[in-house]
C-alpha positions in Angstrom: 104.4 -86.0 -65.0 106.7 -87.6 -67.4 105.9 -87.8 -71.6 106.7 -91.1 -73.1 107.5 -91.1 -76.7 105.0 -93.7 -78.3 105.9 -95.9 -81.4 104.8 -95.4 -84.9 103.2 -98.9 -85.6 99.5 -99.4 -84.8 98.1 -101.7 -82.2 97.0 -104.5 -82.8 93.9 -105.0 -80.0 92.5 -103.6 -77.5 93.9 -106.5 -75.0 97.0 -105.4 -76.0 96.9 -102.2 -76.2 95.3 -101.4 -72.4 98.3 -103.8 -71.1 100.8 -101.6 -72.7 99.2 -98.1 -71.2 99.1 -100.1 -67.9 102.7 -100.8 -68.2 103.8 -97.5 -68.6 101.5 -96.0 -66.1 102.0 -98.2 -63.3 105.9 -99.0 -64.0 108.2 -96.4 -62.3 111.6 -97.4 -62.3 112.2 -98.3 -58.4 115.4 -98.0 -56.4 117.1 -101.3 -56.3 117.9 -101.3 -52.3 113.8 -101.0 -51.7 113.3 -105.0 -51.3 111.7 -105.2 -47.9 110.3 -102.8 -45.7 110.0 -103.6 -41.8 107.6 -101.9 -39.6 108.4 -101.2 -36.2 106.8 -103.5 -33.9 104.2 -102.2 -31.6 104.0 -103.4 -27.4 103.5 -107.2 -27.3 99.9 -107.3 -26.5 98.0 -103.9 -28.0 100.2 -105.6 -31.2 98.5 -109.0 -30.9 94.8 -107.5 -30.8 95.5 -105.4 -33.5 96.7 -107.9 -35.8 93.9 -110.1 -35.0 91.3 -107.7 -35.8 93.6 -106.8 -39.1 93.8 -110.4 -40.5 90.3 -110.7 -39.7 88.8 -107.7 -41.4 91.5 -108.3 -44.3 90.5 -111.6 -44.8 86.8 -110.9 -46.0 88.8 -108.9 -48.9 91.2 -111.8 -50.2 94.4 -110.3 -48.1 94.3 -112.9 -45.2 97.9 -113.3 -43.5 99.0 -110.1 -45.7 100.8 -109.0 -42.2 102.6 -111.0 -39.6 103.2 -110.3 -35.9 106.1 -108.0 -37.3 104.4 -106.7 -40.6 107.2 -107.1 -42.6 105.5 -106.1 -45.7 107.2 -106.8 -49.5 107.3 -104.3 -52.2 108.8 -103.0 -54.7 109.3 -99.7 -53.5 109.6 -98.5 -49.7 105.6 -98.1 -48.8 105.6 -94.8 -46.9 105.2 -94.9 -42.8 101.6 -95.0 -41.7 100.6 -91.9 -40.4 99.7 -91.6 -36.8 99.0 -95.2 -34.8 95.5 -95.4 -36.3 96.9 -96.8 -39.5 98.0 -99.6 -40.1 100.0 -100.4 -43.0 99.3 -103.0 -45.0 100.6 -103.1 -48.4 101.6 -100.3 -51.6 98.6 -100.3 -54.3 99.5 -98.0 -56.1 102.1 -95.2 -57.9 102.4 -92.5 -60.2 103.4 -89.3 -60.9 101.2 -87.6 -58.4 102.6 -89.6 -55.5 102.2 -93.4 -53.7 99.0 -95.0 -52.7 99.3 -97.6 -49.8 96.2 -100.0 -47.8 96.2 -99.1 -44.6 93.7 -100.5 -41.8 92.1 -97.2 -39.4 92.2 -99.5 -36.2 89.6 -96.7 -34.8 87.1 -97.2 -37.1 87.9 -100.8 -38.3 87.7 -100.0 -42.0 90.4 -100.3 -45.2 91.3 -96.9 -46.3 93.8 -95.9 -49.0 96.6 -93.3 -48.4 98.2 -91.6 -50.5 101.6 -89.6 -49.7 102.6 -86.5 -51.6 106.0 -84.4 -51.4 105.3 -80.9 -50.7 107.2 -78.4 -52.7 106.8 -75.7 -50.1 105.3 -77.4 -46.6 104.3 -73.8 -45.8 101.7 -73.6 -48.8 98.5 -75.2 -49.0 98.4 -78.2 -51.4 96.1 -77.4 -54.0 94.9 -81.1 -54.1 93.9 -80.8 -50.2 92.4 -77.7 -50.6 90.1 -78.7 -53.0 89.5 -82.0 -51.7 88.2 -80.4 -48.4 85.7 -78.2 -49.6 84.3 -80.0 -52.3 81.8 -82.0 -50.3 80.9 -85.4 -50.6 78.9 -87.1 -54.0 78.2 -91.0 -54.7 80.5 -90.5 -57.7 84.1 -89.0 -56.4 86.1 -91.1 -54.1 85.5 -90.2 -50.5 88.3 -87.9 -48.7 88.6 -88.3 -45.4 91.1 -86.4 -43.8 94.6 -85.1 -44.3 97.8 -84.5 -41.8 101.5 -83.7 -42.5 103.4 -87.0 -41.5 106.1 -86.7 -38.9 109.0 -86.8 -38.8 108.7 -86.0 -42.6 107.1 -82.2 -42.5 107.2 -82.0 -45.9 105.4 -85.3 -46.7 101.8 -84.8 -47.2 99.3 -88.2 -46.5 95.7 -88.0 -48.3 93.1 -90.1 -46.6 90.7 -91.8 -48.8 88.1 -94.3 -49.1 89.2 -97.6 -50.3 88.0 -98.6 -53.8 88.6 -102.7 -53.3 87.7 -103.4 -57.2 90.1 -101.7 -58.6 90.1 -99.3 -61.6 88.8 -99.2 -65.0 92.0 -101.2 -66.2 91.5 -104.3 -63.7 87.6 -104.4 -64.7 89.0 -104.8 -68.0 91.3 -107.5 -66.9 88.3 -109.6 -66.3 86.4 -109.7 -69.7 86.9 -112.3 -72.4 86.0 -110.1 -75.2 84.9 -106.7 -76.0 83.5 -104.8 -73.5 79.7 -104.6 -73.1 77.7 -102.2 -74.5 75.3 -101.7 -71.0 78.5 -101.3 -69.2 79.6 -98.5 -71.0 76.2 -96.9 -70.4 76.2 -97.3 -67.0 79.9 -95.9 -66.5 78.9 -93.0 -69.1 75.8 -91.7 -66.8 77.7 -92.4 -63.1 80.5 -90.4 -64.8 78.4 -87.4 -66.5 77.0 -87.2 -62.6 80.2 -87.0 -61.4 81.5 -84.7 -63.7 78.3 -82.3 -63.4 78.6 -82.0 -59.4 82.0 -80.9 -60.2 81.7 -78.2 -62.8 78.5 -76.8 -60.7 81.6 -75.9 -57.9 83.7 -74.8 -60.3 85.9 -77.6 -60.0 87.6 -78.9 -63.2 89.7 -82.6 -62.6 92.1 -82.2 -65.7 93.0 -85.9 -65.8 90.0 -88.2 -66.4 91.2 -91.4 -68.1 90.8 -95.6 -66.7 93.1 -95.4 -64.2 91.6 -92.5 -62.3 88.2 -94.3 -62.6 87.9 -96.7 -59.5 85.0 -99.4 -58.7 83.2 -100.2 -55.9 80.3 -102.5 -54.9 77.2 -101.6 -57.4 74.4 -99.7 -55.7 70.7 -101.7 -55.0 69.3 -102.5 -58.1 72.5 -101.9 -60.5 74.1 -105.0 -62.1 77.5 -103.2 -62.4 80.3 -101.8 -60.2 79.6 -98.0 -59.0 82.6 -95.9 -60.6 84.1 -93.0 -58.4 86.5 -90.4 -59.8 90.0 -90.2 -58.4 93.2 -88.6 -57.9 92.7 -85.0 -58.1 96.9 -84.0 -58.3 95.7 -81.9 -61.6 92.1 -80.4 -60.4 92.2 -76.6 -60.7 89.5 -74.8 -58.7 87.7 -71.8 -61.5 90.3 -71.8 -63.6 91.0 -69.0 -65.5 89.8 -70.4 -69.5 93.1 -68.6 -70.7 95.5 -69.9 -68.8 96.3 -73.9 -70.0 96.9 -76.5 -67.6 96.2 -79.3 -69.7 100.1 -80.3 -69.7 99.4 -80.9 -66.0 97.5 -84.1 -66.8 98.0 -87.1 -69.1 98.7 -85.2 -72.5 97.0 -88.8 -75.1 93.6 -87.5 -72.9 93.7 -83.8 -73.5 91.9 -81.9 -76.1 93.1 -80.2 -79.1 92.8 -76.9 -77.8 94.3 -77.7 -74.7 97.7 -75.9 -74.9 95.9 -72.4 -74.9 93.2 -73.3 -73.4 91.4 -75.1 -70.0 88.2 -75.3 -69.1 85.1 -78.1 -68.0 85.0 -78.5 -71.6 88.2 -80.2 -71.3 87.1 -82.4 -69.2 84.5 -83.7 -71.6 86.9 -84.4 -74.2 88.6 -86.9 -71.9 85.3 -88.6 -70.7 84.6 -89.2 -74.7 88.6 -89.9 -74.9 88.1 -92.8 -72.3 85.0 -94.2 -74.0 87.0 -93.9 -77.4 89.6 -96.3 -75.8 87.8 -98.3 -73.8 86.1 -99.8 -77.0 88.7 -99.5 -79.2 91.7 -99.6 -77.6 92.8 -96.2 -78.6 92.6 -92.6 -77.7 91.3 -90.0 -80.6 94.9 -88.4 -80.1 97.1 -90.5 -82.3 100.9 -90.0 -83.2 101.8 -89.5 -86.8 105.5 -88.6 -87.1 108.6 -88.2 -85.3 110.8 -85.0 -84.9 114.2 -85.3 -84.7 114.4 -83.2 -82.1 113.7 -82.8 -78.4 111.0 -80.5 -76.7 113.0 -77.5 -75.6 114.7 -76.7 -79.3 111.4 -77.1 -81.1 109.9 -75.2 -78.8 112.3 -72.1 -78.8 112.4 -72.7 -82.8 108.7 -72.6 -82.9 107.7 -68.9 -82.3 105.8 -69.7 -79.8 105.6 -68.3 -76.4 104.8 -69.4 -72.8 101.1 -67.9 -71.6 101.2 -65.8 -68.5 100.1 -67.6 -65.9 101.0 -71.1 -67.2 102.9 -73.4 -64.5 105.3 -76.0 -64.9 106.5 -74.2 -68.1 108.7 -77.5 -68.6 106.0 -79.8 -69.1 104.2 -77.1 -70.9 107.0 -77.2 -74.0 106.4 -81.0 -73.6 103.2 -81.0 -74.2 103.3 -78.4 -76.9 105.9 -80.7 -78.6 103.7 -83.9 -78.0 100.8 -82.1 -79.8 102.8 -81.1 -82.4 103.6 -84.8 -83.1 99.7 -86.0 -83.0 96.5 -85.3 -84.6 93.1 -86.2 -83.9 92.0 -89.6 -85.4 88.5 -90.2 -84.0 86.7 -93.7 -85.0 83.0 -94.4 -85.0 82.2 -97.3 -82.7 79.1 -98.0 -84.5 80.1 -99.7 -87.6 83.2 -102.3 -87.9 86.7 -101.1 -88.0 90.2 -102.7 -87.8 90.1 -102.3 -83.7 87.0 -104.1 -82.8 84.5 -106.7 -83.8 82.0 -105.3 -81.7 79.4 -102.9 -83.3 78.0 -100.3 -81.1 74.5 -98.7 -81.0 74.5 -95.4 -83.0 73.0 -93.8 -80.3 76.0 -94.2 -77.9 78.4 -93.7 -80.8 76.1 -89.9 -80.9 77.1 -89.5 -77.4 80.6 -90.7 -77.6 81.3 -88.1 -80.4 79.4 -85.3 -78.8 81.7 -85.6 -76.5 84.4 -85.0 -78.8 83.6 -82.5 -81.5 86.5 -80.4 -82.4 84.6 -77.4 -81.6 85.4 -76.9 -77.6 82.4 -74.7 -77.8 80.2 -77.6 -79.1 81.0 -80.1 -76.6 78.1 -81.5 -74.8 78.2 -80.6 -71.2 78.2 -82.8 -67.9 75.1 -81.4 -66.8 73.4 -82.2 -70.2 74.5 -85.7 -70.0 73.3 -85.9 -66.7 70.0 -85.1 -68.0 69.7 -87.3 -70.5 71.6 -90.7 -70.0 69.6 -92.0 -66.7 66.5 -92.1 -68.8 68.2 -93.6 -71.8 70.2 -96.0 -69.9 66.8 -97.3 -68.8 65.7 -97.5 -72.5 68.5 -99.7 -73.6 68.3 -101.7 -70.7 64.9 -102.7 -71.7 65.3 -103.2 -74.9 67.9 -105.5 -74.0 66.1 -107.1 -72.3 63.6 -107.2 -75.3 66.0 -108.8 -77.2 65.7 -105.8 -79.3 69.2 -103.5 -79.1 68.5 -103.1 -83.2 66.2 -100.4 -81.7 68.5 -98.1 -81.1 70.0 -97.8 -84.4 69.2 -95.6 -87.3 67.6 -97.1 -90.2 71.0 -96.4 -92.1 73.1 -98.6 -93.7 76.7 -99.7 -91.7 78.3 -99.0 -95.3 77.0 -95.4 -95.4 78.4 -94.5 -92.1 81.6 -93.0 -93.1 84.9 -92.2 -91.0 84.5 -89.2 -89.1 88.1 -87.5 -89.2 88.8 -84.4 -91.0 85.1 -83.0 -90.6 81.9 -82.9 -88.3 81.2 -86.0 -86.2 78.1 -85.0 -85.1 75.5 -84.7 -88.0 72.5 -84.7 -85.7 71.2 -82.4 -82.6 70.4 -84.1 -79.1 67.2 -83.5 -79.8 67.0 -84.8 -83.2 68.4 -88.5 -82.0 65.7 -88.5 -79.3 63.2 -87.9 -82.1 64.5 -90.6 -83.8 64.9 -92.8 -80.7 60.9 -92.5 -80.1 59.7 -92.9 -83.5 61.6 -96.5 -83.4 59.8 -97.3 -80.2 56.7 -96.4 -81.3 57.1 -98.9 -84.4 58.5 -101.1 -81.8 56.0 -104.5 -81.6 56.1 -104.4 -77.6 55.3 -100.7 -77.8 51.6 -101.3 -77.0 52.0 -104.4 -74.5 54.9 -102.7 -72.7 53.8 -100.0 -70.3 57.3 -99.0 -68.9 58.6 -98.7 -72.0 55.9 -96.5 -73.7 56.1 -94.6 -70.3 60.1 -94.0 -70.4 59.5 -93.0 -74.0 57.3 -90.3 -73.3 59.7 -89.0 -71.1 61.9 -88.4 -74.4 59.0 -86.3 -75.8 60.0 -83.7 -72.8 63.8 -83.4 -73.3 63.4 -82.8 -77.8 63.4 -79.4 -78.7 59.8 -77.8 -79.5 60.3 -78.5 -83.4 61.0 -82.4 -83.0 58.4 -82.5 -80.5 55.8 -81.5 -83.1 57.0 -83.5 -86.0 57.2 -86.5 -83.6 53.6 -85.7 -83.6 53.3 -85.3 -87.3 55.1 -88.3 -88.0 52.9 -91.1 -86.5 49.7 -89.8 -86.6 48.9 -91.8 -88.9 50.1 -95.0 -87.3 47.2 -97.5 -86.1 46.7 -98.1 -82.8 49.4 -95.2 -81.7 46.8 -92.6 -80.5 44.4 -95.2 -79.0 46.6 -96.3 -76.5 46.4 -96.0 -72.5 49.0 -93.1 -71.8 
């Protein structure tokens, strides 16, 4: 993975700013004599059938006519050959650093499936990507792997069979909004993503790379009003990593935490959920650049002191990285009062989560697993209130001037349990409290995830409060 030097001058939006990561993502300098690409040509008539069946299937997802009796596809880069006869090529979708992504059609099962095609270092040695991939099971949240096969007559050219993700990622979602991005949204990818991310840690998996791009959509579930996000691309997923041993400067260093050149862990993975919500809204990542050495990664390295940790790979990009942190600090922005990046104010509650997320601390991070147990039933909260008409709800009663920038010292000035308090308390006073049964039902339910302390002075608190104790529960 390459390091691109970022300029000094702010940016000016988030519109802007998302355009300009995209750029340099999903902009590899391409050989010059890769214009066309032809396909061989399979027997007359198996060809025909196939191609009808293709252009019909294609066709119900906008890529009608995308292949001729030929398939003489346009790129701008030579897709690789389909693997096998099954697949049929149909056009690149994708590159990066971990390899190519192409659509191809599997003519046995009649479905779109994405392939990806990897160069293997050493064709004799298991991939760690595959390896992982094969044994980690399936879950609603991670892109589904379907198989994987060395492509002849390229033995050392690995092709990664996936399910096909037709929205797009996190980037092209945000290609379609007018303004900022809404608030539910960001709830619903928050609690798909903490799922994700907990069925991962419990098998000891860790990604290393979350950020938009490795986030892809697919048709929403029954009874959700968004797209279902799936995590993707696991080129920098480690498998119970050793805590001592960093591997952060395997993945994209703008999404890695502070402590990530000594160490890597789950906990790093957190950072970079809260370090995609932190840019989502605002159009920038917590890690910001504040000067320039004039110098390049191998001399300041050697002139720091500093050594190479047994065990690290790719010690390259590991004095890259190294170098790249020592040219950033952390620059984290509260999403719940107005700033120079957005004109959107946030609830403080998911501003709570956002920064839990990213505390300093690795330590203190909130886990997957604890997100997972939390954000379903406040994602249903917020939808209601919502609904309502009543988002003010999940506010504190403080004033936006008194909520002060967060860099330099604690983000976090409440427990978990402290904000659910808080949360219920403001329902309670709520006027559809009494008249709304699903809502004084899913409130309750907060009364069970507080710790014993703020379940009591819940107690204490609105004892006094007419009607409260009177009610149907």
């Amino acid at each position: 993975m390459g390091f691109m030097k970022q300029g000094s001058q702010r940016p000016l939006g988030r519109r802007r700013t998302l355009h300009d990561l995209r750029r340099a993502a999903r902009s590899p300098k391409q050989p010059e004599d890769s214009d066309q690409t032809l396909v061989q040509a399979t027997d007359a008539t198996p060809a025909q059938e196939n191609t009808s069946r293709l252009k019909k299937r294609a066709s119900t997802f906008g890529i009608k006519n995308a292949l001729t009796k030929l398939r003489i596809i346009k790129t701008s880069a030579a897709p690789a050959e389909p693997i096998w006869t099954q697949y049929e090529l149909v056009k690149r979708i994708g590159s990066g650093g971990n390899g190519l992504v192409d659509l191809c059609f599997d003519t046995s099962a009649g479905i779109l499936v994405a392939v990806k095609t990897l160069t293997l270092p050493n064709p004799a040695a298991p991939l760690a990507e595959a390896t992982i991939l094969q044994n980690l099971g399936r879950h609603g949240n991670i892109v589904r792997y379907y198989n994987s096969v060395l492509s002849p007559p390229h033995p050392n050219r690995l092709q990664l069979i996936f399910e096909y993700c037709p929205r797009g990622d996190l980037l092209d979602y945000l290609d379609t909004l007018d303004g900022p991005i809404p608030e539910l949204f960001l709830w619903h990818l928050f609690k798909h993503l903490a799922c994700g991310l907990a069925f991962l840690h419990s098998r000891g998996i860790v990604h290393g790379d979350i950020k938009p791009a490795n986030i892809l959509l697919t048709a929403a579930r029954e009874g959700e009003r968004f797209s279902l996000p799936k995590i993707a691309d696991f080129g920098a997923a480690s498998c119970n990593p050793l805590p001592e041993i960093p591997r952060g400067h395997i993945g994209t260093p703008s999404f890695q935490p502070p402590e990530a050149d000594y160490r890597h862990g789950p906990e790093s993975d957190m950072w970079s959920l809260g370090s995609m919500i932190h840019e989502l809204i605002l159009g920038r990542v917590p890690m910001q650049k504040v000067r320039e050495l004039e110098t390049d990664a191998e001399t300041w390295f050697g002139g720091s002191g500093r050594e190479i940790p047994d065990g690290v790979v790719a010690s390259g990009l590991y004095k890259e990285f190294c170098f790249y942190q020592a040219c950033h600090v952390v620059e984290r922005t509260r999403i719940d009062c107005p700033s120079e990046y957005t004109t959107k104010v946030y609830s403080t509650l998911l501003n709570h989560f956002m920064m839990r997320a990213l505390e300093l601390d690795w330590e203190k991070h909130i886990t997957a697993s604890q997100l997972w147990d939390l954000l379903p039933k406040l994602e249903a909260i917020v939808q209601d209130l919502h609904i309502l008409g009543q988002p003010d709800v999940l506010d504190n009663d403080d004033n936006l001037e008194d909520r002060q920038d967060v860099n330099g010292r604690e983000a976090v000035c409440a427990t978990d349990s402290q904000m659910l308090r808080q949360l219920f308390e403001r329902l309670a006073r709520c006027a559809d409290w009494a008249s709304h049964q699903e809502m004084r039902r899913r409130g309750m339910q907060l009364l069970f995830l507080m710790e014993e302390e703020d379940h009591f002075a819940v107690f204490r608190a609105l004892r006094d409060m007419r009607g409260f104790w009177g009610m149907e529960w």
